[in-house]
C-alpha positions in Angstrom: -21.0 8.5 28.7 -22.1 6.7 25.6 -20.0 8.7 23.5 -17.4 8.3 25.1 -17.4 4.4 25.2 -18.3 5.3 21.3 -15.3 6.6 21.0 -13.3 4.2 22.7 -14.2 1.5 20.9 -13.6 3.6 17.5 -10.3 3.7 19.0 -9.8 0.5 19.7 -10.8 -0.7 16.3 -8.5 1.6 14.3 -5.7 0.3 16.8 -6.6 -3.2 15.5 -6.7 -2.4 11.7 -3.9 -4.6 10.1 -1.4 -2.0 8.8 0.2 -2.1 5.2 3.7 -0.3 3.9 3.0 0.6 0.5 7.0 0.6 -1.5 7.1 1.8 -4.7 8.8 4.7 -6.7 6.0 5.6 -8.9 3.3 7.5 -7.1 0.7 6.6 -8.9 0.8 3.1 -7.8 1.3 4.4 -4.0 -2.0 6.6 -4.6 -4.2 4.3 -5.9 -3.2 1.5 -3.3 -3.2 3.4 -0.6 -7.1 4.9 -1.7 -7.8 1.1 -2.2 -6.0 -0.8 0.8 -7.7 2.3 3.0 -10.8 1.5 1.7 -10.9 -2.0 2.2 -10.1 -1.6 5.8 -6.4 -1.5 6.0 -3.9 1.5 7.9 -1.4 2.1 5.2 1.9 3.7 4.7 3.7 4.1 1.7 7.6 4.8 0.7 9.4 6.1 -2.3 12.6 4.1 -2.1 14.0 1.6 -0.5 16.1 3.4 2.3 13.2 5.6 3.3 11.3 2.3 2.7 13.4 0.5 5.7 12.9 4.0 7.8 8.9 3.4 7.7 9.5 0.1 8.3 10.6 0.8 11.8 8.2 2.9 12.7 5.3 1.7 11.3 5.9 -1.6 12.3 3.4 -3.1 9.3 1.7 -6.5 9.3 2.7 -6.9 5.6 5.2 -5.1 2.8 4.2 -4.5 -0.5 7.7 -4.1 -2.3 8.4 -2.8 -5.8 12.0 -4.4 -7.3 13.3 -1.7 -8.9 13.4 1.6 -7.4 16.2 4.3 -6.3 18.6 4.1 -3.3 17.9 0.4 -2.6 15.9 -2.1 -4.8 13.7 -4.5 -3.6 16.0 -7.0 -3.0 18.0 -5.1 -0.4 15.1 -4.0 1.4 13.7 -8.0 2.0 17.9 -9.1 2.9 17.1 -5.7 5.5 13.9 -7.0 6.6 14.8 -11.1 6.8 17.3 -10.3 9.2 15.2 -9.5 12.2 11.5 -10.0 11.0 9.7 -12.4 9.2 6.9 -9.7 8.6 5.1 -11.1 5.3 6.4 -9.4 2.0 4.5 -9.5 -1.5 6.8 -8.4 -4.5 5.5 -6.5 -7.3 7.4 -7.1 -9.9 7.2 -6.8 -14.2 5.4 -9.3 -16.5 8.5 -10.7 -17.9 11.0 -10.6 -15.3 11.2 -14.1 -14.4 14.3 -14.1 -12.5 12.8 -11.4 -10.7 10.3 -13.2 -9.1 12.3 -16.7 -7.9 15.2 -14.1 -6.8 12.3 -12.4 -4.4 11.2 -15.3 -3.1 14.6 -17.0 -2.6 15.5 -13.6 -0.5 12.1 -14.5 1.8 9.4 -12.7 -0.3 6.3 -14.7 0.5 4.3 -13.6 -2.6 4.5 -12.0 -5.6 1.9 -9.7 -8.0 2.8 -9.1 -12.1 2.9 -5.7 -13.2 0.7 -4.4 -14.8 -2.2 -5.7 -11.8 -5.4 -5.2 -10.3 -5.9 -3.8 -7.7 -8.6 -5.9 -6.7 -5.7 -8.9 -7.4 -3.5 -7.2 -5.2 -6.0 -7.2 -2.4 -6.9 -10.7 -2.2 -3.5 -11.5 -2.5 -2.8 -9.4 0.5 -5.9 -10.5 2.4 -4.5 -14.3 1.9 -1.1 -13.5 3.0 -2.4 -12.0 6.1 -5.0 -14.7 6.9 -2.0 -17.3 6.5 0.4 -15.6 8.9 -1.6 -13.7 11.3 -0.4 -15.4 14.6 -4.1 -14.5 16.1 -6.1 -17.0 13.8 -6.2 -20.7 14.4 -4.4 -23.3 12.9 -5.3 -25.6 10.1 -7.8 -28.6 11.0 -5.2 -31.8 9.9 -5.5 -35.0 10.8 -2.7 -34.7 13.5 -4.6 -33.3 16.2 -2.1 -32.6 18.8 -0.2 -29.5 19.2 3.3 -30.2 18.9 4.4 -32.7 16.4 7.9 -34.5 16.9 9.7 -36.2 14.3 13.5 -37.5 14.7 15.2 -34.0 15.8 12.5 -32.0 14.5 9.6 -30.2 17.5 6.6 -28.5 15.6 4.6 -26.2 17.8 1.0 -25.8 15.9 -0.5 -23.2 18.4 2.6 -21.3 18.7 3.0 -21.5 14.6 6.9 -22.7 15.7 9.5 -24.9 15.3 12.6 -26.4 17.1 15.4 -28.9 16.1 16.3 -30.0 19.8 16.3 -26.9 21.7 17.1 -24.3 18.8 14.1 -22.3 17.2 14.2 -22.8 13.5 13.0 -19.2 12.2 10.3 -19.5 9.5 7.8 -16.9 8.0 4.5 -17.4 8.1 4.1 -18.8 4.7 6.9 -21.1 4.9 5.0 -22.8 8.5 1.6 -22.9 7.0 3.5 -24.7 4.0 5.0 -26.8 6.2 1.9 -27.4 8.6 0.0 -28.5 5.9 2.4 -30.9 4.4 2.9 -32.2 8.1 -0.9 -32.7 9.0 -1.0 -34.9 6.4 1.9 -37.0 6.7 2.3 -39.3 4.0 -0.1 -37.8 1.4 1.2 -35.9 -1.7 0.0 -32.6 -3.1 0.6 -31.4 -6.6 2.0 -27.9 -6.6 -1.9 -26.4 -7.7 -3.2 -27.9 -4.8 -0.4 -26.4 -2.4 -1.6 -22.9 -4.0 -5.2 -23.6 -3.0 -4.5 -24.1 0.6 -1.8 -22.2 1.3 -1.9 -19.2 -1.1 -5.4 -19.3 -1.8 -5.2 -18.9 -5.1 -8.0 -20.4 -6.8 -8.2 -23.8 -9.0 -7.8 -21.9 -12.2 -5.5 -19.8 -11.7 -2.4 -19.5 -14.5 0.4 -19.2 -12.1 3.8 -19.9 -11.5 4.2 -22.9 -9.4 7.8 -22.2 -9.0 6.4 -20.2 -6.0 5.7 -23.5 -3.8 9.4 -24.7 -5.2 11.3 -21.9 -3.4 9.1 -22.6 -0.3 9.9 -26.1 -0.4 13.6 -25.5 -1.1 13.5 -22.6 1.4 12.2 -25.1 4.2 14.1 -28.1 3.4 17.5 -25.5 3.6 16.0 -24.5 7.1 15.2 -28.1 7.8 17.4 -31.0 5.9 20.5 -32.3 7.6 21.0 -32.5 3.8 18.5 -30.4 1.9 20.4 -31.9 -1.4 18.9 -35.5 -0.1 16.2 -34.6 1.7 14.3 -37.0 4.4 11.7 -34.8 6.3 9.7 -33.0 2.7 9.9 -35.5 0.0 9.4 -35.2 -3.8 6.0 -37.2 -4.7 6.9 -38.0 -8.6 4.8 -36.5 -11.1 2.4 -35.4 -8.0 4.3 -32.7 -6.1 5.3 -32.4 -2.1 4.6 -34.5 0.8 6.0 -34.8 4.2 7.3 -38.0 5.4 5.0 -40.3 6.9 4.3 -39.8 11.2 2.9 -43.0 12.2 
């Protein structure tokens, strides 16, 4: 009898295991993530190209994407338009060390990270792990200073436990980057955070970490197209000069 409730609980935790689709045409990157992601606790799948890439996708039904650019069939690119459409699963890019245009086009198309090649693994993991924490609809939100639940402001409904949001009656899709961006900004209403500081909270990254900050500028522009009744002026997520971000002030 106490095997078998062994053996159900094995079950159970495997069920649970955060799952991983591994993209990427060379398959030396797919082993050694795979060995690594496996080890570190993760159920992983990996793809060769992008169609069979989309194929997994269904199936597997992952918590996160790690997507190569450029590979056969369909690049990167096509895969995250594929995805966006009906999912905002998280996606990290992996993309090459001098391929700026790379990057901002990823994140434009909904990527919610990105990792330079050549990486570490060990990069790569924490980068993952953050991603996950951030859009895992099972942990709790943030601890603001706004302590209610839903936060209203002019046409704008933000739901904090349900991690969603509403103009009137109309869901505004977001991925799970983009809300904890925007929870963050909204929980402190008023108060401006450089782009370093966004990086910290929401990405993780740590304090000296060289990175591009360009990555909180697509999310902002990303949120204030979702957002805005003008994104060009915008009203809600305002430009703190020579600081960074901040979210109008909720009285």
């Amino acid at each position: 009898m106490a095997q078998a409730q062994n053996n159900t609980e094995n079950q159970n935790e495997v069920q649970e295991r955060e799952k991983i689709l591994v993209v990427d045409d060379e398959a030396s990157i797919r082993r050694i993530l795979e060995t690594r992601l496996k080890m570190v606790g993760y159920e992983v799948m990996t793809s060769a190209d992008g169609e069979e890439a989309l194929e997994a996708f269904a199936k597997f039904t992952p918590d996160l994407v790690i997507l190569d650019v450029m590979m056969p069939k369909m690049d990167g690119y096509g895969v995250t338009k594929e995805i966006r459409k009906n999912s905002e699963t998280p996606i990290i890019i992996l993309t090459a060390l001098g391929d700026v245009s790379e990057r901002i086009t990823g994140l434009e198309l909904g990527a919610d990270d990105y990792v330079i090649k050549p990486f570490s693994p060990k990069e790569l993991e924490a980068r993952a792990k953050a991603v996950l924490r951030r859009t895992s609809q099972r942990e709790a939100t943030g601890s603001g200073k706004v302590t209610k639940n839903v936060i209203t402001t002019g046409a704008i409904r933000i739901d904090t436990s349900r991690r969603q949001v509403f103009r009137k009656n109309e869901r505004i899709r977001l991925t799970g980057m983009e809300f904890s961006l925007l929870e963050l900004l909204v929980s402190h209403s008023g108060q401006a955070f450089s782009r370093n500081e966004i990086l910290q909270y929401v990405w993780s990254y740590p304090a000296d970490h060289r990175i591009d900050t360009r990555v909180v500028d697509v999310h902002i522009s990303r949120l204030r197209s979702k957002l805005e009744v003008d994104p060009a002026n915008p009203e809600l997520i305002l430009t703190a000069r020579g600081i960074g971000y901040m979210f109008q002030r909720i009285n």
